[in-house]
C-alpha positions in Angstrom: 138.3 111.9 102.2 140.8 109.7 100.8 140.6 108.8 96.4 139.0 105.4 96.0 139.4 103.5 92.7 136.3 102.2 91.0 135.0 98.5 90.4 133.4 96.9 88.1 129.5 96.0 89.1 128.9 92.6 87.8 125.7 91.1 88.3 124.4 88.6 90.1 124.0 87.4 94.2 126.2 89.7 96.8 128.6 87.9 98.4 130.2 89.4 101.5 133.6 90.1 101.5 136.3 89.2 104.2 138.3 92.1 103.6 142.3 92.3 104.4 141.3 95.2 107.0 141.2 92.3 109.6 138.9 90.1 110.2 138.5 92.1 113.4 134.9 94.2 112.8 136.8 97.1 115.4 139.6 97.4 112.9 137.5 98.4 110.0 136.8 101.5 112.4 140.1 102.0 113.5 141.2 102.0 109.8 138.4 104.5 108.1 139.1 106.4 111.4 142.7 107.1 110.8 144.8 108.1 108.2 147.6 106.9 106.0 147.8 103.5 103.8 146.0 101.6 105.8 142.8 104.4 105.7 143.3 104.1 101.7 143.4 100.3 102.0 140.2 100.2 103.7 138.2 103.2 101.5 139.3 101.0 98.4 137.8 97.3 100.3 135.0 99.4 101.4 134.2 100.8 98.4 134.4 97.7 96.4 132.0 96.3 98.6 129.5 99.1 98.5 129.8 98.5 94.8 128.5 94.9 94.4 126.0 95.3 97.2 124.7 98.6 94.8 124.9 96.4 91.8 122.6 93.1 93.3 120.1 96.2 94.1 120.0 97.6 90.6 120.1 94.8 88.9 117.4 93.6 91.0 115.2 96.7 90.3 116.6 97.6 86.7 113.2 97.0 84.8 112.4 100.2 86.4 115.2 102.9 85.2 114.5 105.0 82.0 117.6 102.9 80.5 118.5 99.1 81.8 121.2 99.1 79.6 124.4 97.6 81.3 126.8 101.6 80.9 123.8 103.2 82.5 123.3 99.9 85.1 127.4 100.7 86.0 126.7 104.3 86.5 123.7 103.8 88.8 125.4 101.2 90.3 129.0 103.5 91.4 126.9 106.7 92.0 125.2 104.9 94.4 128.2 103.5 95.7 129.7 106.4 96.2 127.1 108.3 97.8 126.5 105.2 100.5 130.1 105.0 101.1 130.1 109.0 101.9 126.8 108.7 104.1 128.2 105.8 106.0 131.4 107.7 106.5 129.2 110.1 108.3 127.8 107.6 110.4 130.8 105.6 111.2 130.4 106.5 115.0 127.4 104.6 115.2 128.7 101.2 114.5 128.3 99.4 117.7 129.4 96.1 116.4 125.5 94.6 116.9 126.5 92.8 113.3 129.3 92.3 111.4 130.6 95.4 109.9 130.1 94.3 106.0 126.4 93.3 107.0 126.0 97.0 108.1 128.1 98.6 105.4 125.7 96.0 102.6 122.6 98.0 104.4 123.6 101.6 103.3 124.6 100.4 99.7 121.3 98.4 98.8 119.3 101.4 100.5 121.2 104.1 98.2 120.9 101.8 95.3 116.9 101.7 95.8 116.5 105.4 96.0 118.8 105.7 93.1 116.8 103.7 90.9 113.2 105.4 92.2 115.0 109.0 91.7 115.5 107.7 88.3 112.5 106.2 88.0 110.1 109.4 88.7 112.9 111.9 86.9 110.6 112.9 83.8 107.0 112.0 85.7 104.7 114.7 87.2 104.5 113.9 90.7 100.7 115.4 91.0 99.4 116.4 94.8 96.2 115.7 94.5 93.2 115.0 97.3 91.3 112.1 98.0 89.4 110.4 95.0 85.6 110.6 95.3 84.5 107.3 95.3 87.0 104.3 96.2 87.6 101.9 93.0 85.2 98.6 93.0 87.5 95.5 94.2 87.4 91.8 92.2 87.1 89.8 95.5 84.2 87.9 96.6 80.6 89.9 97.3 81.2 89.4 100.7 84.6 90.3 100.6 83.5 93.3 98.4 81.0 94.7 100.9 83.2 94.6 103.5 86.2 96.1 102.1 83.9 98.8 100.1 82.7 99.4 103.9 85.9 100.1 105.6 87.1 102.0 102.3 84.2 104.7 102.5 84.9 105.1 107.1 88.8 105.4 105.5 88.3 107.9 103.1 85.6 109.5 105.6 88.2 109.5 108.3 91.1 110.8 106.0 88.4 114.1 105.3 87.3 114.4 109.0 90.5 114.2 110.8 93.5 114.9 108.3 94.3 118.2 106.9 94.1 119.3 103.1 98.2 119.1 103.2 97.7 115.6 105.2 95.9 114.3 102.6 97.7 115.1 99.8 100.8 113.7 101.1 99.2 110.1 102.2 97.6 110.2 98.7 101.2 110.5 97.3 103.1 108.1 99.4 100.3 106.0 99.7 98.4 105.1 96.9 100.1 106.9 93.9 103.5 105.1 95.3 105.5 108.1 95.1 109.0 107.9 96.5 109.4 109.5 99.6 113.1 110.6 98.4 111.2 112.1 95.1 108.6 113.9 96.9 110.7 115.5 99.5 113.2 117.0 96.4 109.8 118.1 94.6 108.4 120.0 97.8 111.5 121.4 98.8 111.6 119.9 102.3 113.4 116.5 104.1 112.0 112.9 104.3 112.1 113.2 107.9 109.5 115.6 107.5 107.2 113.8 105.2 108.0 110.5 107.8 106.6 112.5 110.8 103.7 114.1 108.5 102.8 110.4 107.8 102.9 109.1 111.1 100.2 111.9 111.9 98.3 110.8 109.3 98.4 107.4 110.6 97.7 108.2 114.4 94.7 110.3 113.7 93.4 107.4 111.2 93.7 104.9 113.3 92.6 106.7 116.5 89.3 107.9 114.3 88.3 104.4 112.8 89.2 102.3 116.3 86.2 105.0 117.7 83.8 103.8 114.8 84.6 100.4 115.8 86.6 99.2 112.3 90.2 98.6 114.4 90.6 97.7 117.8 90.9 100.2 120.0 94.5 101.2 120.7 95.0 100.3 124.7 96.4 103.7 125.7 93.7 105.7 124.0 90.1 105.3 125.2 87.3 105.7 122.4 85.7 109.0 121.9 82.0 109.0 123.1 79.7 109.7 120.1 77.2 112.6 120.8 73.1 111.5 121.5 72.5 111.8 118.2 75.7 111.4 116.5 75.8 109.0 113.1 79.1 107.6 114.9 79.1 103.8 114.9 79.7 101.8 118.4 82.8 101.1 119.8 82.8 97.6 119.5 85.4 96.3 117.3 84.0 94.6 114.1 84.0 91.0 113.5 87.7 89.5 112.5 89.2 92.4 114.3 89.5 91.2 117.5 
């Protein structure tokens, strides 16, 4: 890939760019696409741009790096650049021209920028992969309020032991309620996000399937309710008040 030069990050609102590619969004491909001057006009525009959409996200999010100072802001800010220019490079075939192509282009730089700052963020902390909590913490809202949401907390964590997996668990614990990043946790496991993405959507299929049987979510139109056993301490099927 071609050199770019690097920019200066100032803070403050992103405002998009018309760059001198044209104002044409199918010449911003053509040009990345090729080679020459006009590629290395383009990498540079591109670049710049990636650079104050990167800088609006740290900035925005800078209370949470280990050092907010404005050096280690302006490294953040071009390493994140950098690595969002590279991973839309990658991705440059996919442009269909649905929005304008700085609109798309402003999308991989604040993205990169967030998981920058959250890689940062969780650098020195022990990400711990622990199981579900015992008891769910007490809530401040009204008693009735209270009741209700201590209710559905217990069939939640109920659910989350009857249904998920150990492994299951501990990741929606993680992600979940301990807010760790999913970028963080994937590096720490040794595997992708787009493996912890599908492990979470199991998790939230076999939840959401087990408390719509109990009767705390409405019951998903493609997937009938499971018949309790004569017996059973399963509650009916009928959806609970408010969730209609």
């Amino acid at each position: 890939m071609a050199s770019v030069s690097r920019s200066e990050a100032p803070p403050g609102t992103v405002s998009s760019p018309e760059g001198c590619v044209s104002g044409r969004e199918t010449d911003w491909v053509t040009a990345l696409s090729g080679s020459g001057p006009q590629q290395v006009m383009a990498l540079r525009e591109l670049h710049a741009l990636m650079v104050r959409a990167a800088a609006h996200q740290v900035w925005r999010m800078r209370a949470a790096l280990p050092d907010a100072s404005p050096g280690a802001v302006d490294v953040v800010v071009n390493q994140a650049a950098d690595e969002a220019l590279t991973v839309l490079l990658g991705k440059l075939h996919t442009f269909q021209g649905r929005s304008r192509f700085t609109t798309w282009a402003f999308k991989f730089a604040i993205l990169q920028a967030a998981t920058e700052v959250r890689r940062l963020q969780w650098q020195h902390r022990e990400v711990e992969l622990r199981d579900l909590e015992a008891r769910p913490a007490p809530g401040q809202e009204s008693p009735e309020l209270c009741a209700e949401g201590a209710d559905l907390a217990v069939a939640a964590a109920d659910a989350m032991r009857r249904v998920l997996t150990p492994y299951q668990r501990r990741i929606a614990v993680a992600l979940l309620v301990d807010g760790v990043p999913i970028d963080v946790l994937a590096e720490r496991l040794g595997t992708t996000r787009g493996a912890l993405y599908k492990t979470l959507h199991d998790v939230r299929v076999r939840l959401r399937r087990e408390l719509a049987s109990r009767g705390y979510l409405p019951v998903p139109q493609d997937h009938p309710p499971k018949v309790a056993a004569r017996g059973s301490h399963e509650r009916p099927t009928t959806p609970r008040a408010g969730t209609s």
